[in-house]
C-alpha angles and dihedrals in degrees: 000000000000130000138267081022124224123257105266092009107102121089134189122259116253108264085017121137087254099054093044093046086047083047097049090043086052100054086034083059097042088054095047083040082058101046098061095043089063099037093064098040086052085049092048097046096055110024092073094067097042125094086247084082100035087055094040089151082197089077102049095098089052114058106165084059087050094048081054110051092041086061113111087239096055081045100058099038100064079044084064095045088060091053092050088052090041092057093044078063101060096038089065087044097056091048084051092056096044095036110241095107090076104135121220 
C-alpha cells in the first residue's frame, strides 16, 4: 500500500476486522434476503383462500374487479406467485450454505 492512499483503493487484508465485518453484513443480508422471501411467499400462498379476501372492503366499489380476483384463477394464480417466491428462498438458501453465493 502506498501512501497517502487513493480514494477507493484501499482494500482490507485478508483475515483482517474489515473483511470479516463486510463478510458478517453480507450473510446478515442474504438471511434477511431469505426471510422475506419466504415471508411473502408464505403470505401469497395462503391469504388468497382466507375470508380476508373474500371481505377486501377496497374492492367494494368495483365490483367487476371483485368478481375477478375471487375467481378461483386469480386465486391461484397469486398462490403461484408465493411459490415462486418461496423457492427463490430456498434456492438462496441452498447458494449460502455451498458458497457460491458469495456477492462481490
Amino acid at each position: 500500500m502506498t501512501w497517502p492512499p487513493r480514494f477507493g483503493s484501499w482494500e482490507p487484508a485478508p483475515g483482517s476486522l474489515d473483511l470479516a465485518l463486510r463478510d458478517l453484513g453480507s450473510h446478515v443480508t442474504q438471511v434477511f434476503s431469505i426471510l422475506s422471501s419466504l415471508l411473502v411467499g408464505v403470505v401469497l400462498v395462503l391469504a388468497p383462500w382466507t375470508s380476508l379476501w373474500d371481505v377486501n372492503y377496497l374492492l367494494q366499489p368495483h365490483p367487476n374487479i371483485r368478481v375477478l380476483l375471487l375467481s378461483p384463477v386469480a386465486r391461484g394464480a397469486v398462490s403461484g406467485l408465493g411459490f415462486v417466491n418461496i423457492l427463490l428462498a430456498l434456492h438462496e438458501v441452498q447458494q449460502l450454505v455451498t458458497g457460491k453465493g458469495e456477492r462481490a
